[in-house]
C-alpha positions as CSV (number, residue, x, y, z in Angstrom):
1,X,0.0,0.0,0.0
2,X,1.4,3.3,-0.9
3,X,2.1,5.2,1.9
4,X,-1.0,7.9,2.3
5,X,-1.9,10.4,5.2
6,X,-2.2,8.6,8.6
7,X,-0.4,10.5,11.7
8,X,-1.4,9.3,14.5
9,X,-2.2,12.0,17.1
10,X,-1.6,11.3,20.8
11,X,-1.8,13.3,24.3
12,X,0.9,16.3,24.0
13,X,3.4,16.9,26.6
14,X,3.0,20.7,27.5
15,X,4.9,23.3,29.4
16,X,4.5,27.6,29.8
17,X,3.7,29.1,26.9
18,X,5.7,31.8,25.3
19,X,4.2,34.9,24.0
20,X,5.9,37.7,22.0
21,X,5.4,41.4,22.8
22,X,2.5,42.8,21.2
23,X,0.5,39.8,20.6
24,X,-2.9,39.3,22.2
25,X,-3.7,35.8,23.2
26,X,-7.2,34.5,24.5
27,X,-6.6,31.9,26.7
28,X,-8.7,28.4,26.1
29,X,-10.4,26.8,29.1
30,X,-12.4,23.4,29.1
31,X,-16.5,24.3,29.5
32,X,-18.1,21.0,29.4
33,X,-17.0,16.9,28.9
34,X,-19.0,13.9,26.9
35,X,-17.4,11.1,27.4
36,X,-19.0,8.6,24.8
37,X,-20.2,5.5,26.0
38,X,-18.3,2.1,25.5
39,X,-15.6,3.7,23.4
40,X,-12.1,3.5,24.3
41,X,-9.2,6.0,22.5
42,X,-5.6,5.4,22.8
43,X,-4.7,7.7,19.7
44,X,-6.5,9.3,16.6
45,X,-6.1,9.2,12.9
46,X,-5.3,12.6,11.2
47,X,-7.5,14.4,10.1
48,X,-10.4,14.6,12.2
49,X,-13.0,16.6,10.9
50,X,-17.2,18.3,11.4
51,X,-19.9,19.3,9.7
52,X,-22.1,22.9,10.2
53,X,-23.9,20.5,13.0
54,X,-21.3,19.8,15.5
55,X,-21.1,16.8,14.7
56,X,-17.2,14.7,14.7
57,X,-15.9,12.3,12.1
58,X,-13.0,10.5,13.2
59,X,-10.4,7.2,13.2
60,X,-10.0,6.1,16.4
61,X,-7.0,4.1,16.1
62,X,-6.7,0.7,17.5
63,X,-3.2,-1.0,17.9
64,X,-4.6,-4.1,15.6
65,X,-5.9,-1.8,13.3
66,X,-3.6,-2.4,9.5
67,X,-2.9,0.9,7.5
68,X,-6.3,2.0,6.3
69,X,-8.4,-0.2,7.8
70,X,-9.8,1.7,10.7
71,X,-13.7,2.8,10.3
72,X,-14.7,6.4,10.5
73,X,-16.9,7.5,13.6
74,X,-19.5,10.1,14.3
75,X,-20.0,11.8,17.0
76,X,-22.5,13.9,17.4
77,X,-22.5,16.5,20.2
78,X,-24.2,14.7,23.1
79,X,-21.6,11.5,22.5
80,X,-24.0,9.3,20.5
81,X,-21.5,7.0,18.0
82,X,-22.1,6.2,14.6
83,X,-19.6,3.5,12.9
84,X,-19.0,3.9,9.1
85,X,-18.0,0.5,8.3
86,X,-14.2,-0.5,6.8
87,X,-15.6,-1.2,2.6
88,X,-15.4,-4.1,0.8
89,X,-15.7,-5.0,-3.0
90,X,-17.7,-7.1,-4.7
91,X,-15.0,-9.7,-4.3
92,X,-15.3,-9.3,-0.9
93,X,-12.2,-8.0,-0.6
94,X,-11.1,-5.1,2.2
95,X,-10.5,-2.0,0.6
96,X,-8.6,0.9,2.0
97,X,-9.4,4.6,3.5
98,X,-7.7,7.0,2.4
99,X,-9.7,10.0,3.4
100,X,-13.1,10.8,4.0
101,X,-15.3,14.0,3.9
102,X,-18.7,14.6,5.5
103,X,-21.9,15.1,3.2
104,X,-24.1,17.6,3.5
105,X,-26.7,14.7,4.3
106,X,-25.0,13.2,7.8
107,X,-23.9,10.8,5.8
108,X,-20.0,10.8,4.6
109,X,-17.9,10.2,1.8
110,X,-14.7,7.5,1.3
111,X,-11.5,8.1,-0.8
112,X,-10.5,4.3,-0.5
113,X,-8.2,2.1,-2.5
114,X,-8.1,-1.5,-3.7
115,X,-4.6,-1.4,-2.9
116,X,-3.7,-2.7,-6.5
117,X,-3.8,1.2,-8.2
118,X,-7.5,1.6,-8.8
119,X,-9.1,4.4,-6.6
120,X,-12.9,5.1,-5.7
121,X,-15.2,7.5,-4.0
122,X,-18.0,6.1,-2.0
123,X,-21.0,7.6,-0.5
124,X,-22.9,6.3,2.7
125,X,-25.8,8.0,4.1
126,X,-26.6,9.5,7.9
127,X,-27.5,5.8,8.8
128,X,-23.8,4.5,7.2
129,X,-25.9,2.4,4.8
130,X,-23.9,2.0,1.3
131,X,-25.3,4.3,-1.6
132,X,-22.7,4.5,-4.3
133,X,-18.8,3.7,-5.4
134,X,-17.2,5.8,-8.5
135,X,-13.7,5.2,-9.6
136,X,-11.6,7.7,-10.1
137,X,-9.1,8.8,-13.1
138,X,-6.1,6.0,-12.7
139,X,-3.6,8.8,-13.7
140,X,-3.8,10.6,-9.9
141,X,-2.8,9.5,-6.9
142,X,-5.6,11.1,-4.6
143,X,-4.6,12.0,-0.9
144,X,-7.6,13.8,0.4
145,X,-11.1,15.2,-0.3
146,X,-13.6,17.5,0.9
147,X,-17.3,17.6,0.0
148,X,-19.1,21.1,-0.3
149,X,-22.7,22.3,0.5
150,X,-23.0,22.2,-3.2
151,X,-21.9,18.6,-3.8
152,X,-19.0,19.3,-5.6
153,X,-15.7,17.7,-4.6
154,X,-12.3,18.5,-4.1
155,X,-9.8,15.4,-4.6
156,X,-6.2,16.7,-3.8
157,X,-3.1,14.7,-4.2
158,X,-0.2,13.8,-7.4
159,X,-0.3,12.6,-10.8
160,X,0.6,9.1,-10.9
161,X,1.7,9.2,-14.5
162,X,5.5,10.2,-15.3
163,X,6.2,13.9,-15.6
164,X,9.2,16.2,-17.1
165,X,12.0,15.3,-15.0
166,X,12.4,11.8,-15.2
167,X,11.5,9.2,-12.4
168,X,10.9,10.2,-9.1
169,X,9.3,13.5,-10.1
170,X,6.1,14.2,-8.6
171,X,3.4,16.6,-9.7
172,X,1.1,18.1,-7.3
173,X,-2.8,17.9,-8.3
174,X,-6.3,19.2,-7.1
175,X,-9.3,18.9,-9.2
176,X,-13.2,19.4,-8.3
177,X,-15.3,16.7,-9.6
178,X,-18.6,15.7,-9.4
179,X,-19.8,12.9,-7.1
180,X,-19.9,10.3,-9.5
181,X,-16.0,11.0,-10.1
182,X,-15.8,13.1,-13.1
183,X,-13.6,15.6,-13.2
184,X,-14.8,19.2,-13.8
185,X,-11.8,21.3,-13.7
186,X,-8.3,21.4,-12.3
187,X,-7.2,23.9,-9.6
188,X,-4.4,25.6,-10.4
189,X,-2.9,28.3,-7.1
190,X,-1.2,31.0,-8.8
191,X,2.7,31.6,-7.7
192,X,4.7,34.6,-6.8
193,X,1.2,37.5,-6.5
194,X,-1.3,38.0,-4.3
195,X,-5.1,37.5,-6.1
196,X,-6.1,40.1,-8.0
197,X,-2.2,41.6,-8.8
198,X,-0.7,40.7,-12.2
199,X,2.4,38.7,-12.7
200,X,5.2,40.4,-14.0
201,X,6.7,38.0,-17.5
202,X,9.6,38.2,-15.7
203,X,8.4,36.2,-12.6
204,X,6.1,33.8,-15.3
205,X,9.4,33.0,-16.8
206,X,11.2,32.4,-13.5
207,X,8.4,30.3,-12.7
208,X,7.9,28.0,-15.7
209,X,12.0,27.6,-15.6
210,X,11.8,26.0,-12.1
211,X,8.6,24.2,-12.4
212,X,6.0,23.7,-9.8
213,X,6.0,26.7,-6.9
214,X,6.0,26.4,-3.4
215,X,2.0,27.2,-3.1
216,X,1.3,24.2,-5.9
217,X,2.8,21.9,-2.7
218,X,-0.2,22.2,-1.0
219,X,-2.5,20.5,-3.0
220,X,-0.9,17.5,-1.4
221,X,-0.6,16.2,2.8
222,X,-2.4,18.9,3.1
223,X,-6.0,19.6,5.0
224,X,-9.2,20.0,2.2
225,X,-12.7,21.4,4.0
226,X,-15.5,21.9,2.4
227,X,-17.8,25.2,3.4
228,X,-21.2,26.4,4.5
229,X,-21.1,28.4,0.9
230,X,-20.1,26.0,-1.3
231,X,-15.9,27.1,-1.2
232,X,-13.2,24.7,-0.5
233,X,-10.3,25.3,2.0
234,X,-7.1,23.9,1.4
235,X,-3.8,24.1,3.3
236,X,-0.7,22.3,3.4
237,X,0.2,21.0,7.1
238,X,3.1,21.1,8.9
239,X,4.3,24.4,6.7
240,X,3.3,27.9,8.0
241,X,0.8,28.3,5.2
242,X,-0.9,30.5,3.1
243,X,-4.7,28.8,3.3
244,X,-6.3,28.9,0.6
245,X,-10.1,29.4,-0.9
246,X,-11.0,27.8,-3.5
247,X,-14.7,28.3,-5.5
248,X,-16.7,25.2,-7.0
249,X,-15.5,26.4,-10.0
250,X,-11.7,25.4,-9.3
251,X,-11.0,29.1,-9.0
252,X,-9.0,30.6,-6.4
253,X,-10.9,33.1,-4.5
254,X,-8.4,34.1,-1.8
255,X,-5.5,33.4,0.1
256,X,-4.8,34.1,3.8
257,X,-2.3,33.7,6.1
258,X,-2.3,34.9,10.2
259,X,1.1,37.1,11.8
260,X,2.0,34.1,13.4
261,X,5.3,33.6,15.7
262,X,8.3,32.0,14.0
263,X,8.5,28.3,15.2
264,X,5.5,27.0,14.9
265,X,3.5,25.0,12.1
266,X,0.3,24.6,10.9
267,X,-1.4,21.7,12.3
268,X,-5.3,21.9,11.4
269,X,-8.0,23.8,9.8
270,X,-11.7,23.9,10.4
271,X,-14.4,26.3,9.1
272,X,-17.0,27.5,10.2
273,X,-19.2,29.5,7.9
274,X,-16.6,32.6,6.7
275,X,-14.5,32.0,9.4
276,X,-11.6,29.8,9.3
277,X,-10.1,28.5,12.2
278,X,-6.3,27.4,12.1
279,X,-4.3,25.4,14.7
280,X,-0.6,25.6,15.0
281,X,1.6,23.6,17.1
282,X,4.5,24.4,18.8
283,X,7.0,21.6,19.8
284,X,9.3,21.1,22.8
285,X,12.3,22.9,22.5
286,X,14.7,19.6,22.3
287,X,12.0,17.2,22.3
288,X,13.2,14.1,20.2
289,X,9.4,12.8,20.3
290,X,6.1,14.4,19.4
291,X,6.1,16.3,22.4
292,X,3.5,19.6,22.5
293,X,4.8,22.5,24.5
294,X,2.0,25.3,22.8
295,X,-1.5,25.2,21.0
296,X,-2.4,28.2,19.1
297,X,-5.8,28.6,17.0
298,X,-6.0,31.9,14.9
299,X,-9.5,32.6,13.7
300,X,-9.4,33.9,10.8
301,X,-11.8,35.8,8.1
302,X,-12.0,33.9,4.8
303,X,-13.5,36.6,3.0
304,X,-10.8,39.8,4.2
305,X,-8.0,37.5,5.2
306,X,-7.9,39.7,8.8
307,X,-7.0,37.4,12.0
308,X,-10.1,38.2,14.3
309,X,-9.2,36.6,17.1
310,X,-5.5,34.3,18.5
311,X,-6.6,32.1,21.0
312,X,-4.1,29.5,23.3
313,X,-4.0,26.6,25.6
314,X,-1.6,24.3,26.8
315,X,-4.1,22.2,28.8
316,X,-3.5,18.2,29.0
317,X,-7.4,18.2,29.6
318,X,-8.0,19.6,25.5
319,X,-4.9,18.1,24.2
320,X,-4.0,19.0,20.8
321,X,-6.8,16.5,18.9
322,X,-8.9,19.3,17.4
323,X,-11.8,18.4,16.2
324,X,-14.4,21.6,15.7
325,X,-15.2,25.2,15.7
326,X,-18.6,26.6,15.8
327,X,-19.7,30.0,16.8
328,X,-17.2,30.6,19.5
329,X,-17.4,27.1,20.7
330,X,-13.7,25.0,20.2
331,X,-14.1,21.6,20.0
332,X,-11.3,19.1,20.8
333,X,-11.0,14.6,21.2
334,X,-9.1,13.4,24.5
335,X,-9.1,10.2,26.2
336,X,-10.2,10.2,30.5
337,X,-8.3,8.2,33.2
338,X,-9.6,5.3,32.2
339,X,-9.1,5.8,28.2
340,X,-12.4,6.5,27.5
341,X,-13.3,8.3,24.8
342,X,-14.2,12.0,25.5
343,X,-15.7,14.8,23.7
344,X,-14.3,18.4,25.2
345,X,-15.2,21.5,24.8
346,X,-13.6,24.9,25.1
347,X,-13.6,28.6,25.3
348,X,-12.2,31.5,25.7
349,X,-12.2,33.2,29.4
């Protein structure tokens, strides 16, 4: 199996944040716990995402889990768990999950893999009954998705077919498509302006000489949501960013990036309505493990690219798993004493 998006996230390690001069930080402090009844969490599957309804989809990962064969969850806010089942092909053979996306019906969509090149999309309603399975162009190598209000979808990943360069030459790709897999139109970031300014033929030149720019990167490991207003928002983890938004018609609308301290990296997105609120990590000076010494989430307008709002924690109770925004409300996975499986909320006060 090739090797696709599947970072486990566990219980950070924090110490006292530190805060440059000038910046104002609202500080993040649990409101409320769910813990969800008969399930267990030792670690969780990147990413972890929600729909305009609260509501959770995750992996909880178990230790006998193999690479892509852990079912997707629901959760909705009071801790009642839905189980999307792990699918299987007519042959009755296991296939794998990439990604998934939720629909605007409850229900979700797969990115999954027969592990032998051929790629689908599959749709299961709010009751995780099977609908529908759509293969997908054989020359891209799909490594997330996200579903808009619209319908339309956003497959993100590389081409699989050789490219200029010779072997070992990837090409980033991002497409919208229709549900039943067709693809519409390709996405293409623009490189070197900001939207709206033109590009010098200087800078085209420059840029066609040394191929594929930095922002063309994020079409792939990166975080895909779909929005409230039918817009896609894509970002490429672990960097600083831009985010970008991206209309159903594969155009993009907007880029935006928060004043954020040197050191620390982008670790999720969520979106709720026109606001977009981004997570960034920083790590333990020294740490040779995944060790969390800072959380910061920057809420941020989609429409004006302004920062609204910096918020922070670095509480063991909210952990760094985080799994929702809506109206003021942050939203974050953690395990209790006993590994149970708990839903915590947070504000700012």
């Amino acid at each position: 199996m090739k090797a696709h998006k599947l970072a486990l996230v566990f219980a950070p390690v924090f110490f006292v944040a530190v805060v440059g001069a000038g910046q104002t930080l609202l500080e993040l402090k649990p409101t409320g716990t769910v813990t969800v009844p008969g399930r267990t969490a030792n670690a969780f599957i990147e990413p972890i995402k929600c729909d305009p309804s609260s509501n959770v989809y995750v992996q909880v990962a178990q230790e006998s889990d193999p690479p892509g064969q852990t079912p997707v969850t629901r959760l909705s806010p009071d801790g009642k768990a839905t189980v999307f089942p792990v699918p299987t092909n007519p042959e009755a053979e296991k296939l794998g999950i990439i990604d998934f996306a939720p629909m605007p019906d409850g229900g979700i969509m797969l990115l999954t893999t027969d592990y032998k090149g051929k790629n689908y999309l599959e749709t299961y309603d709010d009751h995780a009954q099977f609908q529908s399975r759509s293969p997908l162009p054989a020359e891209i190598d799909p490594r997330q998705i996200a579903v808009s209000s619209k319908g339309k979808v956003l497959v993100g990943g590389l081409y699989s077919t050789p490219v200029p360069g010779g072997p070992g030459t990837s090409r980033p790709f991002a497409g919208i498509f229709e549900a039943r897999g067709r693809l519409e139109r390709e996405v293409v970031l623009t490189e070197g302006t900001q939207v709206g300014e033109a590009e010098s033929p200087r800078d085209s030149e420059s840029r066609t000489a040394q191929g594929i720019g930095e922002n063309q990167q994020a079409m792939t490991f990166s975080s895909a949501q779909g929005s409230a207003n039918g817009n896609f928002i894509l970002a490429r983890l672990g960097s600083r960013g831009p985010i970008y938004i991206i209309s159903p018609a594969a155009v993009e609308l907007n880029r935006v990036s928060p004043p954020i301290p040197d050191g620390i990296l982008l670790s999720s997105v969520k979106v709720d309505g026109n606001m977009i609120a981004a997570m960034y990590i920083k790590k333990k000076a020294g740490s040779t493990q995944n060790e969390i010494s800072d959380v910061f989430i920057s809420l941020l307008d989609s429409q004006t690219g302004d920062e609204q709002a910096r918020f922070h924690h670095s509480s063991w109770q909210l952990g760094a798993a985080f799994a929702c925004y809506k109206a003021g409300v942050f939203t974050f996975l953690s395990s209790g004493p006993n590994d149970e499986l708990q839903i915590v909320r947070a504000g700012a006060q």
